[in-house]
C-alpha positions as CSV (number, residue, x, y, z in Angstrom):
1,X,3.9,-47.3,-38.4
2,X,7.3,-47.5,-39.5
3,X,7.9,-49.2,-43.2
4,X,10.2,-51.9,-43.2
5,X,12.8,-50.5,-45.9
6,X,12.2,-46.9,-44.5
7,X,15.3,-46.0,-42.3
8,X,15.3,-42.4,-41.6
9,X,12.9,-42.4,-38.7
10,X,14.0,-45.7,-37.0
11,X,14.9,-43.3,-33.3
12,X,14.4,-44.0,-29.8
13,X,13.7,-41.1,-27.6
14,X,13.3,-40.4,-24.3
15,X,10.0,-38.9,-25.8
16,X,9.3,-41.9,-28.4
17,X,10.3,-45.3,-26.3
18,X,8.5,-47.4,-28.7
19,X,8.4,-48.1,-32.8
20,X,6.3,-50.3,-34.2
21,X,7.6,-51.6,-37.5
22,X,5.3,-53.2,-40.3
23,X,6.5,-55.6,-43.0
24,X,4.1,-55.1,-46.2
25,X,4.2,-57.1,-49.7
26,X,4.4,-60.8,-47.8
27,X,3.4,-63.6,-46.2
28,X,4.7,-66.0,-43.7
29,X,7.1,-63.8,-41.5
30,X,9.8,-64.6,-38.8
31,X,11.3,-62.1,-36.7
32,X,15.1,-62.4,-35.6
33,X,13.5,-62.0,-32.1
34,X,11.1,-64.8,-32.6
35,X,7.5,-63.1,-33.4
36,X,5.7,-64.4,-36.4
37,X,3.3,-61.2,-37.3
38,X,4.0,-58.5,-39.5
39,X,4.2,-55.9,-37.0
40,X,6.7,-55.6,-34.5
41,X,6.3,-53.3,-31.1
42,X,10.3,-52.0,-30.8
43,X,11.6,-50.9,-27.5
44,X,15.3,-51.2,-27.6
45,X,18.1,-49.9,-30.1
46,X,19.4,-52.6,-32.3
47,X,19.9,-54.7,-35.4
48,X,16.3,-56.4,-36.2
49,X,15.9,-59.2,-39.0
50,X,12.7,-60.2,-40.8
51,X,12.5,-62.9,-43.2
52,X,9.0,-63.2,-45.3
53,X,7.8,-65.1,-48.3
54,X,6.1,-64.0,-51.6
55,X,2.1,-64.2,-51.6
56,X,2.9,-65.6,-55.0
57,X,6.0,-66.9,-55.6
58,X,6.5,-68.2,-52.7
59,X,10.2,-66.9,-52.4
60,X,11.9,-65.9,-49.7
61,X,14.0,-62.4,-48.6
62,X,15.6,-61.0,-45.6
63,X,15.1,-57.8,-44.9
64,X,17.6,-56.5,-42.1
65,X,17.3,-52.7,-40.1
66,X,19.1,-51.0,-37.1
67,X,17.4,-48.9,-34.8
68,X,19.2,-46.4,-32.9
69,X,18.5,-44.5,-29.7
70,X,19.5,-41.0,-28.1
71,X,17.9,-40.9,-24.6
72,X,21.4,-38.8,-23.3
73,X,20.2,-36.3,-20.4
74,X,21.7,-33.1,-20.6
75,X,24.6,-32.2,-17.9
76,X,23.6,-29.7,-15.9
77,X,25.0,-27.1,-13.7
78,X,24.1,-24.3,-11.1
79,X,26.2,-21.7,-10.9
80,X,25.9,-18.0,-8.8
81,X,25.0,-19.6,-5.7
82,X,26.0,-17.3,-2.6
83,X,25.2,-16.8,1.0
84,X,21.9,-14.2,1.5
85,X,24.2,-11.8,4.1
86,X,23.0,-8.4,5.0
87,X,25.1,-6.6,1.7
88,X,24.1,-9.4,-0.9
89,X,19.9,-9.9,-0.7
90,X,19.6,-11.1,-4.1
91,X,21.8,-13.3,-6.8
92,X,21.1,-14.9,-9.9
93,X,21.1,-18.8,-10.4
94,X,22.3,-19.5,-13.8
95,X,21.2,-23.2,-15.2
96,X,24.2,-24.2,-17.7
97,X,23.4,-27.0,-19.9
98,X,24.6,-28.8,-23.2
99,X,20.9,-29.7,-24.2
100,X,20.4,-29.0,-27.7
101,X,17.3,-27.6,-27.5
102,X,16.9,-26.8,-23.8
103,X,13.6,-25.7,-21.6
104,X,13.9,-25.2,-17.8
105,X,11.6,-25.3,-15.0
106,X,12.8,-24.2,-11.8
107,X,10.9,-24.9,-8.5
108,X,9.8,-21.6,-8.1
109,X,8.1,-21.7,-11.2
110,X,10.6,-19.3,-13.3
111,X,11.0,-21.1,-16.5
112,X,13.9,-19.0,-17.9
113,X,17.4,-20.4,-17.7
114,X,18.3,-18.3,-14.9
115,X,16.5,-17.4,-11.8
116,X,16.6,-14.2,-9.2
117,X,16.8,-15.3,-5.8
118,X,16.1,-13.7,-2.4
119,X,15.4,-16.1,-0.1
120,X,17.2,-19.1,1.9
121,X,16.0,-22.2,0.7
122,X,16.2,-25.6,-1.8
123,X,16.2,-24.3,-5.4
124,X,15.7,-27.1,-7.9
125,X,16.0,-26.4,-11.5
126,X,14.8,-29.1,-14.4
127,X,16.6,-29.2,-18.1
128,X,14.9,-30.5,-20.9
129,X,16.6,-31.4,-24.4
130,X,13.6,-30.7,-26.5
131,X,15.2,-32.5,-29.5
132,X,14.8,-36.0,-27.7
133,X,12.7,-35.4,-24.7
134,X,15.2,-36.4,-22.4
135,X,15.6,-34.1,-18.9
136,X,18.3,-33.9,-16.1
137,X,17.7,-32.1,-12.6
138,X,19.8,-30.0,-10.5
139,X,19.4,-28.8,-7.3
140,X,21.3,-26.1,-4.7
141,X,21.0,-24.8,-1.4
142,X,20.8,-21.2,-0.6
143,X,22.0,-20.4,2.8
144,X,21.5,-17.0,5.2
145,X,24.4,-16.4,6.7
146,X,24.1,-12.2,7.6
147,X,26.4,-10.8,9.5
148,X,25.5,-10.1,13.5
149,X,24.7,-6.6,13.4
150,X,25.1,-4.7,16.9
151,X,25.6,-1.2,18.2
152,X,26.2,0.3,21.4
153,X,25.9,4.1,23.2
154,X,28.7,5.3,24.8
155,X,29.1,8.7,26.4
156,X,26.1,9.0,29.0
157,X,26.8,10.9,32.1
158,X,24.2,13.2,33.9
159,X,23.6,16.4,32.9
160,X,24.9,19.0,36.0
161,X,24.7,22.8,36.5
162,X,28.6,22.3,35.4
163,X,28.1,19.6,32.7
164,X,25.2,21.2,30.4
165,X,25.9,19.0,27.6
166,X,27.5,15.5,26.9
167,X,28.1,13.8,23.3
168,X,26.4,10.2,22.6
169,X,28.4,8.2,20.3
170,X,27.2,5.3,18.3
171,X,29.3,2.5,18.3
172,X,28.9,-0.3,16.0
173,X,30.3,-3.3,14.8
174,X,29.2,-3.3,11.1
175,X,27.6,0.2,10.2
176,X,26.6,1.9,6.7
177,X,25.0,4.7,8.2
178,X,23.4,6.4,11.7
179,X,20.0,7.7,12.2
180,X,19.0,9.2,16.1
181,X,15.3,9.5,17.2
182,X,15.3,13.1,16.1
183,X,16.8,12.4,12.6
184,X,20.4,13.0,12.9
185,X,22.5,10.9,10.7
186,X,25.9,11.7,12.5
187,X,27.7,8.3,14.7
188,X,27.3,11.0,18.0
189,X,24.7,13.5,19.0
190,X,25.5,16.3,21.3
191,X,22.5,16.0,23.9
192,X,21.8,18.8,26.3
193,X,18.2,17.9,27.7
194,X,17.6,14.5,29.8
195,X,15.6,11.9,28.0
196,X,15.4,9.0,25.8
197,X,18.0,9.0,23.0
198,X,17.9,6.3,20.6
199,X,20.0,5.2,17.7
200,X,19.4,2.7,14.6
201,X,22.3,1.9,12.9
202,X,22.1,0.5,9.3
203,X,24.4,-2.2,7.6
204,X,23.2,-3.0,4.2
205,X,19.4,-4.9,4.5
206,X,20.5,-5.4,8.6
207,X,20.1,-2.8,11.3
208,X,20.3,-2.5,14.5
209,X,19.1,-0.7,17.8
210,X,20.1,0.9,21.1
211,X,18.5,3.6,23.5
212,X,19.5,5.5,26.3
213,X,17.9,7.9,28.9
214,X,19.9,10.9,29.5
215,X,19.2,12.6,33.4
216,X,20.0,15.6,34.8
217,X,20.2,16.8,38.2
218,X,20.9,21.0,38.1
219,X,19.1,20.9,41.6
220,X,19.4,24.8,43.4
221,X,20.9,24.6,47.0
């Protein structure tokens, strides 16, 4: 319990909601809000008044006291949030805060004030001021939006007696690199034999695939 004349811890928090005051040394006490005992259960910030008599004397005082209250949330803010696309797989979520003495709790457990993403999805983060117990939530939406990858062969003819060869060439819409069924990294492939060619082509975390079948026809009259 509080003392009456004792002012220095008279502070409502969003982690202490109540103070219970005590008036010692008296008898016969009246509370500005109306109660008649000497202890007073204190919920709201304020200017309280107590008056109580002497045991002895008999006389009279007023004793006044204010109680204050910081229960101020701390503003928060997301910042880094991107689209996932097939280049950018991963970003950072910063929390920014003005809490004095801040801890986090993000949704996916990380309790750092920033948190490595690489998934879609709801990411909420929670900000606590430790210094009064009060917390703020923020939340942001991560979105896929990777690009539509697609890649085409171009070139296939049949293989003659007077065509031995033919080039297959990789065409594709987004493309970091090749990479034909027999290892080739090259966007075109000079084929001389009929059968299946295949090509993936690679565009940051995306890829794509597309296959041909080469024939031939080198039949003898």
């Amino acid at each position: 319990n509080d003392a009456i004349r004792d002012f220095s811890n008279l502070l409502l928090t969003c982690n202490k909601t109540k103070i219970t005051v005590t008036a010692n040394g008296g008898v016969d006490f009246h509370w500005s809000t109306g109660e008649t005992t000497n202890t007073k259960e204190i919920s709201g910030a304020g200017e309280y008044t107590i008056e109580m008599a002497d045991a002895n004397s008999g006389c009279k005082a007023n004793y006044k006291f204010t109680v204050t209250e910081n229960k101020i949330a701390p503003a928060v803010t997301i910042s880094g949030a991107k689209d996932i696309t097939c280049k950018l797989t991963s970003m950072e979520l910063i929390a920014n805060n003005n809490a004095t003495t801040p801890s986090f709790k993000w949704s996916n457990g990380g309790t750092a004030s920033n948190a490595i993403i690489t998934a879609m999805g709801d990411y909420i983060v929670t900000v606590t001021d430790e210094s009064n117990g009060c917390s703020a939530t923020k939340a942001v939406t991560i979105s896929e939006n990777k690009e539509n990858v697609s890649v085409a062969i171009e070139g296939n003819e049949i293989l003659t007696c007077d065509k031995e060869s033919i080039t297959l060439a990789a065409k594709a819409n987004y493309a970091d690199s090749y990479k034909w069924t027999d290892g080739s990294t090259n966007s075109s492939k000079v084929i001389s034999a009929a059968g299946a060619n295949s090509v993936t082509v690679i565009y940051g975390a995306c890829t794509a695939t597309a296959s041909v079948s080469v024939s031939a026809n080198k039949t003898v009259p």
